[in-house]
C-alpha positions in Angstrom: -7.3 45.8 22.6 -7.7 47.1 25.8 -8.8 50.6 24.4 -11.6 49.2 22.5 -14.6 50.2 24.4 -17.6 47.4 23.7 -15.8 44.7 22.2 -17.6 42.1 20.6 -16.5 38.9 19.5 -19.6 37.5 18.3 -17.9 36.8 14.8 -15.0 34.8 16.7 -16.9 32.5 19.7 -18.9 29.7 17.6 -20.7 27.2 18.6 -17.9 25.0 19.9 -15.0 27.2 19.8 -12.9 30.1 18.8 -11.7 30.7 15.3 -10.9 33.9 13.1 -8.8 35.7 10.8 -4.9 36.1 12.5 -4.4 39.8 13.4 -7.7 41.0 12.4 -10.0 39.0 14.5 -7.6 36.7 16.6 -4.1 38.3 18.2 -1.7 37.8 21.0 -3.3 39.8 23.4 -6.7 38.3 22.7 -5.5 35.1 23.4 -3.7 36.0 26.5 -7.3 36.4 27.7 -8.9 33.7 26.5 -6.1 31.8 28.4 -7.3 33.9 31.3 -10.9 33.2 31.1 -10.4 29.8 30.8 -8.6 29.6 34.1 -11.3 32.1 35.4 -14.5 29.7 34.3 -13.1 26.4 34.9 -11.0 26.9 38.0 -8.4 24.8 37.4 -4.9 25.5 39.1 -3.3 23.4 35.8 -4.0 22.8 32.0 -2.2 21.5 28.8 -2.1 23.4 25.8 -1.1 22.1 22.4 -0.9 23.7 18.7 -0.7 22.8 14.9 1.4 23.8 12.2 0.2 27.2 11.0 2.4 30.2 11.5 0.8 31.9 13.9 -0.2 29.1 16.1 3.1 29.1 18.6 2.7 32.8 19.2 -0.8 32.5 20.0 -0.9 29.2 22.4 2.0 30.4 24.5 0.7 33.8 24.8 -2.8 31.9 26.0 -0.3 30.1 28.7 0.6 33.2 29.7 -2.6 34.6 30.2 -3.5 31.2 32.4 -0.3 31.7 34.3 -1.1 35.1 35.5 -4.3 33.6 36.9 -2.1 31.4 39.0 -2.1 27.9 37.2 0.6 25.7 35.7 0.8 24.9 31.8 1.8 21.8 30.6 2.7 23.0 26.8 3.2 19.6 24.3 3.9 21.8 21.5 3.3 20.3 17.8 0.3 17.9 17.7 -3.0 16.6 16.2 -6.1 18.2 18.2 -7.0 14.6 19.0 -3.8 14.3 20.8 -4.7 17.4 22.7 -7.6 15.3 23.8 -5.8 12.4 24.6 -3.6 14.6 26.7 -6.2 16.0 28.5 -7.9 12.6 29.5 -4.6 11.1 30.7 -3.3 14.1 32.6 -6.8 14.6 33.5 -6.5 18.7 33.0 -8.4 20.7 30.4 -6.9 21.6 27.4 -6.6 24.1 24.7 -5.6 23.2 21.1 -4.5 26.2 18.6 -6.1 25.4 15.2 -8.3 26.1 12.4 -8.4 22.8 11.5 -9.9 23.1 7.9 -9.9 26.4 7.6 -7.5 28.7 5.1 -3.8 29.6 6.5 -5.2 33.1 8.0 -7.3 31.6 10.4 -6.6 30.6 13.4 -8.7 29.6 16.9 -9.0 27.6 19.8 -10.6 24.2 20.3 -10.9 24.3 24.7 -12.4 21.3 26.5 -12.2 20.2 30.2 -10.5 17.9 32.3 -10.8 14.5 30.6 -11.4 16.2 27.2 -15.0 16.7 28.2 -16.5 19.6 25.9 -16.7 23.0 26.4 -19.0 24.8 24.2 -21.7 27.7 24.6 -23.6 26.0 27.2 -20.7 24.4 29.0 -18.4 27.3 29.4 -17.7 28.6 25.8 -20.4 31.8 26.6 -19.1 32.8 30.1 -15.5 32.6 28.4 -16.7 34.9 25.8 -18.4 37.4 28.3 -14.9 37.4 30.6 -13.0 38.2 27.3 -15.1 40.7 25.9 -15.2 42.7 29.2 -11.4 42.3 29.8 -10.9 43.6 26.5 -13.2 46.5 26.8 -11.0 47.8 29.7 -12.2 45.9 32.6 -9.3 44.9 34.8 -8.8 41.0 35.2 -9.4 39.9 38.8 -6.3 39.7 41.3 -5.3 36.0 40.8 -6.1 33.3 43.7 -3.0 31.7 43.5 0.9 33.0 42.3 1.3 32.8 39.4 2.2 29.7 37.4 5.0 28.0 35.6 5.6 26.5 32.1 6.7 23.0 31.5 7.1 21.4 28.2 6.0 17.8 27.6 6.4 15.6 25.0 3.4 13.1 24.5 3.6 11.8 20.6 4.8 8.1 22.2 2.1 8.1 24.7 -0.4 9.0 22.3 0.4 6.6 19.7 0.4 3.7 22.3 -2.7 4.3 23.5 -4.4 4.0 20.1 -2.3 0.9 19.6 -3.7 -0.9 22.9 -7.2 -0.2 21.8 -6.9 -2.0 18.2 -5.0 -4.8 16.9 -3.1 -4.2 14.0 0.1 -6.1 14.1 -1.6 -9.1 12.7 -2.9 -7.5 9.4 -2.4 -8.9 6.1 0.4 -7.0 4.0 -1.4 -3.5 2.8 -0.3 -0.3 1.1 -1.6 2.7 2.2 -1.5 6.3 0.9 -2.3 8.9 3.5 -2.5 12.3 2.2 -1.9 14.4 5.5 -2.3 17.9 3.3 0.7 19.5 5.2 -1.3 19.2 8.7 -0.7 17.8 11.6 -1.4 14.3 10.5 2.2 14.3 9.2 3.3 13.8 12.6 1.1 11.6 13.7 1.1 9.1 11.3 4.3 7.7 11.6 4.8 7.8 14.7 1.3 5.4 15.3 2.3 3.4 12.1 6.0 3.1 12.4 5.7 -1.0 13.5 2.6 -2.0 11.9 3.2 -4.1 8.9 2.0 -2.0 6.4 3.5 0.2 3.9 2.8 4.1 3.8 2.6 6.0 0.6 2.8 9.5 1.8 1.4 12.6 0.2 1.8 16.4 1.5 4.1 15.2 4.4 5.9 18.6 5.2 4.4 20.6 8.1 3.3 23.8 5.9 0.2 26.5 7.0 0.4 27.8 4.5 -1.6 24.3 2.9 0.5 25.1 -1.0 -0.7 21.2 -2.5 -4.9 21.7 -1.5 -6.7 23.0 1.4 -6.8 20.5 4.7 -10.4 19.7 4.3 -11.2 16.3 2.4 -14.4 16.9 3.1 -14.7 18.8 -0.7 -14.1 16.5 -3.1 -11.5 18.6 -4.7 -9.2 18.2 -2.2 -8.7 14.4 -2.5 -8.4 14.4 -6.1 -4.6 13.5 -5.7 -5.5 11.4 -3.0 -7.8 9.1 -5.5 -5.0 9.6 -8.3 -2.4 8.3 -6.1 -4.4 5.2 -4.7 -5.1 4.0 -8.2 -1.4 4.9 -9.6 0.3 2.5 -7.0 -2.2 -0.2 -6.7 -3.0 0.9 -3.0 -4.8 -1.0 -0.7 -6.9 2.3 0.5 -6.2 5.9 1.0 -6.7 8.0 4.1 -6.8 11.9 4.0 -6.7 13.9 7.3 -7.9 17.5 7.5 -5.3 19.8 9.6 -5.8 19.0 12.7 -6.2 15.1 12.3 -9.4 14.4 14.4 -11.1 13.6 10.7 -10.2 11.1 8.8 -11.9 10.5 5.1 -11.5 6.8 3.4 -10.7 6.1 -0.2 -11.1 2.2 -1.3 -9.3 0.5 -3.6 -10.9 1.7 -6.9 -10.0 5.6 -5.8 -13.6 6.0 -4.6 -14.5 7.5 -1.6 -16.1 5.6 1.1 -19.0 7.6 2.9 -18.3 8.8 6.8 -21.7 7.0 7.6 -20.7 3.9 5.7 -17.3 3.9 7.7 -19.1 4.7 11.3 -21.4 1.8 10.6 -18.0 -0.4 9.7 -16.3 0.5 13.4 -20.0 0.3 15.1 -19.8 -3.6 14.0 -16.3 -4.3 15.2 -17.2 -2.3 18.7 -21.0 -4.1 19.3 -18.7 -7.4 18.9 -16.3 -6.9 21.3 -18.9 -4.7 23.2 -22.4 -6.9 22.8 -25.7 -4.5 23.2 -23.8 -1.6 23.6 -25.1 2.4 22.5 -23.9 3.6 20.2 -24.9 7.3 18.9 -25.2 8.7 15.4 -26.2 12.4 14.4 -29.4 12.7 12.8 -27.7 13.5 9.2 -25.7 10.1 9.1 -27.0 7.3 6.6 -30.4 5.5 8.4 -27.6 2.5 7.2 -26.0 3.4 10.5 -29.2 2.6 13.0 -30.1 -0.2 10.9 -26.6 -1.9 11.4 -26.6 -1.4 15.4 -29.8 -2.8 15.8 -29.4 -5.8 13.6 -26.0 -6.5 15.2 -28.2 -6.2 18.9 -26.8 -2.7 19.9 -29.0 0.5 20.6 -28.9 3.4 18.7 -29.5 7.1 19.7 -30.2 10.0 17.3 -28.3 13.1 18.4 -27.6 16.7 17.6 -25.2 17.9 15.0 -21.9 18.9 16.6 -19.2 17.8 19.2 -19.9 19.0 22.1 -23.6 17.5 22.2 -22.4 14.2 21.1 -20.1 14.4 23.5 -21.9 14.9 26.4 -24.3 11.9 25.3 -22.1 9.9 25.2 -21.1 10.3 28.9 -25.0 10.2 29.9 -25.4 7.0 27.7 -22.2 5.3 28.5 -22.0 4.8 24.6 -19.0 2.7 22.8 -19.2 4.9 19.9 -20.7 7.6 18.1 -20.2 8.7 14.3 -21.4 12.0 12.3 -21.4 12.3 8.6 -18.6 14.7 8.6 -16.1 12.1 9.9 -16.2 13.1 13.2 -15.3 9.7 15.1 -15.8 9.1 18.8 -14.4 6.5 21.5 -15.7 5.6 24.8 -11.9 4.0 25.2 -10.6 7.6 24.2 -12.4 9.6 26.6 -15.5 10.2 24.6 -13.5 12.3 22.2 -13.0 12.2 18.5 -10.1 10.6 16.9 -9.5 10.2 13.1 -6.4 8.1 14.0 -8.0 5.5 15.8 -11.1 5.6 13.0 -8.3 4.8 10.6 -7.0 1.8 12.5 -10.1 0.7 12.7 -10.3 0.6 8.8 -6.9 -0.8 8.4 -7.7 -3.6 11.1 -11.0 -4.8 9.3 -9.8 -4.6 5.6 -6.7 -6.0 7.1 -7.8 -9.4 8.7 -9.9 -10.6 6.0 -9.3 -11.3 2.0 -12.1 -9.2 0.2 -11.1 -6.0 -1.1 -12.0 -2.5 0.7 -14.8 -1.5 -1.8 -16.3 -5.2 -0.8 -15.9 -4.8 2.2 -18.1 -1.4 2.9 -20.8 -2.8 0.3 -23.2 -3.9 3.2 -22.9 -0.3 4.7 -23.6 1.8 1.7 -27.4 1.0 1.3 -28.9 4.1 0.1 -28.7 7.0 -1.8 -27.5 10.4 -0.2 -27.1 13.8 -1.5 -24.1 15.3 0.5 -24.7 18.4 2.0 -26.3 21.1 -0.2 -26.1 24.7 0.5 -28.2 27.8 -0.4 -27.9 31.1 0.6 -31.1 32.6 1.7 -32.1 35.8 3.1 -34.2 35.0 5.7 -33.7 31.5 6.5 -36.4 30.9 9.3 -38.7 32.0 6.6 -37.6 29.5 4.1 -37.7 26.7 6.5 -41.0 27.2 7.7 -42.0 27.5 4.1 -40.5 23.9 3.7 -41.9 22.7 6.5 -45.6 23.9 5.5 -45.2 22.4 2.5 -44.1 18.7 3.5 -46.6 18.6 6.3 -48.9 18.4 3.3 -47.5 14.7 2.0 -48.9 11.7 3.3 -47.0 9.6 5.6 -44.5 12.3 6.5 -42.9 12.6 9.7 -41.7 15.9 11.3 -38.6 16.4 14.2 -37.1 19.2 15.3 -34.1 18.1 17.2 -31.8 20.5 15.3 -33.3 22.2 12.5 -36.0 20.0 10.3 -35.8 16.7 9.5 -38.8 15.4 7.6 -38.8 11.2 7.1 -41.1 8.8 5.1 -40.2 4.9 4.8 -38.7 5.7 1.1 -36.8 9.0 2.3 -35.7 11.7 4.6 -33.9 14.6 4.5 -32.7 17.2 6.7 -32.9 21.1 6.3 -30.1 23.1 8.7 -29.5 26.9 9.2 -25.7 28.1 9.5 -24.7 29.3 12.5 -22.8 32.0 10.9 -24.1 32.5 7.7 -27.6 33.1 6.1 -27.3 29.5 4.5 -29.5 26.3 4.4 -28.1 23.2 4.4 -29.5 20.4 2.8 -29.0 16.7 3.2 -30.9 14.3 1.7 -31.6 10.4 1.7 -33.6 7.8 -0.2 -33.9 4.4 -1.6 -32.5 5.1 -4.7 -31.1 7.9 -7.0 -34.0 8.9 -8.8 -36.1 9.2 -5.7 -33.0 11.3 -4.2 -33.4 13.7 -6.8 -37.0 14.0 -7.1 -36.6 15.2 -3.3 -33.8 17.5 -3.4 -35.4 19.4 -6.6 -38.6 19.8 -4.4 -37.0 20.8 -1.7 -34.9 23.5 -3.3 -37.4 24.7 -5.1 -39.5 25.6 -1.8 -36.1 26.6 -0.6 -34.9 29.1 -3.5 -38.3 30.3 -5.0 
């Protein structure tokens, strides 16, 4: 690509990492200088590097170590893993890290998920937008700066035992009553995970979409849709299962199923592991983003913790919870995250989390998560729009209007009374709204969305 005069990867950079179509947006040489640029903007003489299971990943990761070795620093490559085991790797090597994935994305995409020394983010304020710059000139035909140092070397690491022992030494579950579990790992990386961190708890695992396949042939990696955890549901009913976990396809999301095949909401579950954390952590913070169930607040405060609202996304909750010194933070999208596992988030240790509550008790799962599923929510609703700062400011007029309303800002609009709120969100990449919406009940719910889509599609 060093022909193309003016290249712009605007479609490829998000918000908190790379991802695009493999060749057409994402190649070789591309990645070779991302791996430069990252060296370049973070200065650092050594980093790990990890990848999943799509076809194109191993290509792409070691020709990113190669651009970081010609800039004179050593690459630590641990080949096959989850991104959260990227993470851990960074933290206890203390180096930053790359991690090839598209997580839930379709098997032609690939990107880059890039954090710091101690997995601390890197996203467009912290790095991700000077990377971008370095790349897109570099690729234009600007030659790369003479390295500082000679150049690097690889060396290949293997950290699966490491990894899975430090999420065992941060939850007990070697006491747990007999369960069965189904785990759906949909051909991602959660097929290697999962054994190795299970292999001597006392539980058994019913395991669904185990082979390491890109190419995703069963469902796409992303229990978030519904669709994709039909078989998951299906599976938990047909064996009598305790619960069911699904993974998307880089493992740092984990979804819940109970015992009934119903899925458990991501709020109700970050307000489960908020309790067991405030208990062993009395009075602690613990964050939540501000599209999480208000079930989530309501449950720190009671149990004598602090809560504190935050922006969508990982790399802002990440670096809250470094100036908060919080135990844990949650987002609706399953997103979990540990002060014990270097502020990152972790799906696998969310899971044992699960397994250790539902574990140590008698009730049932569904029982269980009762107390944490208080309200009515919508899920996230989306509309495409063609000018979606008009739309929200037509929303936003129009709410004003209603007594007792309250109006934020933090990241899009979020507009609350004491029976509801909801929240309205642009894309960052496409001209969609996204709508999420909470109330006291279902009829209330839908009285709120209709009124709000209505501003919103009229």
């Amino acid at each position: 690509m060093n022909d193309r005069p003016g290249v712009d990867l605007s479609a490829v950079v998000k918000a908190y990492d790379v991802r695009g179509l493999v060749p057409d947006q994402l190649d070789e040489e591309l990645a070779r200088l991302f791996g430069a640029a990252f060296v370049e903007t973070t200065g650092a003489d050594a980093i790990v590097t990890g990848h999943d299971m799509r076809a194109s990943s191993p290509a792409l990761a070691h020709a990113f170590a190669r651009g970081a070795i010609e800039q004179g620093a050593d690459v630590t490559e641990i080949g096959l893993c989850s991104t959260d085991e990227l993470y851990f790797a960074s933290g206890a090597l203390h180096l930053p890290g790359a991690m090839f994935t598209a997580s839930h994305n379709p098997a032609r995409y690939n990107g880059i998920k890039m954090c710091r020394a101690g997995a601390a983010p890197i996203g467009q304020d912290t790095g991700l937008r000077a990377i971008r710059t370095l790349v897109e000139r570099w690729a234009s035909g600007e030659p790369l700066p003479a390295p500082p140092r000679p150049a690097g070397s690889i060396t290949r690491l293997d950290m699966l035992k490491e990894y899975a022992a430090h999420l065992l030494n941060l939850v007990d579950v070697h006491a747990v009553r007999p369960l069965r579990i189904v785990v759906d790992a949909g051909n991602g990386m959660s097929a290697l995970t999962v054994p190795a961190v299970f292999h001597d708890v006392p539980v058994k695992i019913v395991p669904l979409y185990f082979e390491l396949d890109g190419t995703f042939p069963h469902h796409e990696a992303n229990p978030l849709d519904p669709a994709n955890i039909v078989d998951l549901q299906r599976a938990v009913r047909e064996t009598q299962a305790d619960l069911g976990l699904a993974f998307d396809g880089d493992a740092d999301r984990c979804f819940v199923v109970d015992e009934r095949g119903e899925a458990v909401a991501p709020s109700a579950i970050a307000a489960l592991i908020a309790a067991r954390l405030l208990a062993e952590h009395p009075g602690s913070v613990v964050l939540h983003n501000l599209i999480t169930s208000r079930t989530v607040p309501e449950v720190v405060r009671e149990l004598g913790g602090t809560p504190v609202r935050t922006r969508v996304g990982h790399s802002f909750i990440k670096a809250e919870m470094t100036r908060t010194n919080a135990v844990f933070g949650g987002e609706h999208s399953a997103h979990y995250y540990f002060r014990d596992f270097y502020n990152a988030d972790t799906g696998m240790l969310a899971a044992l989390h699960v397994v250790a509550a539902l574990g140590s008790q008698p009730e049932p799962l569904s029982r269980l998560v009762e107390r944490y599923q208080r309200y009515a929510a919508s899920g996230e609703i989306n509309s495409t729009v063609p000018d979606p700062d008009t739309a929200v400011a037509a929303v936003r007029a129009h709410f004003t209007a209603h007594a007792e309303t309250t109006v934020d800002e933090l990241d899009g609009l979020t507009v609350s009374t004491p029976a509801w709120w909801f929240n309205l969100r642009p894309s960052n990449t496409e001209p969609l709204l996204r709508l999420n919406v909470e109330a006291a009940d279902t009829d209330t719910l839908a009285l709120v969305r209709d009124e709000v889509l209505a501003v919103i599609r009229r």
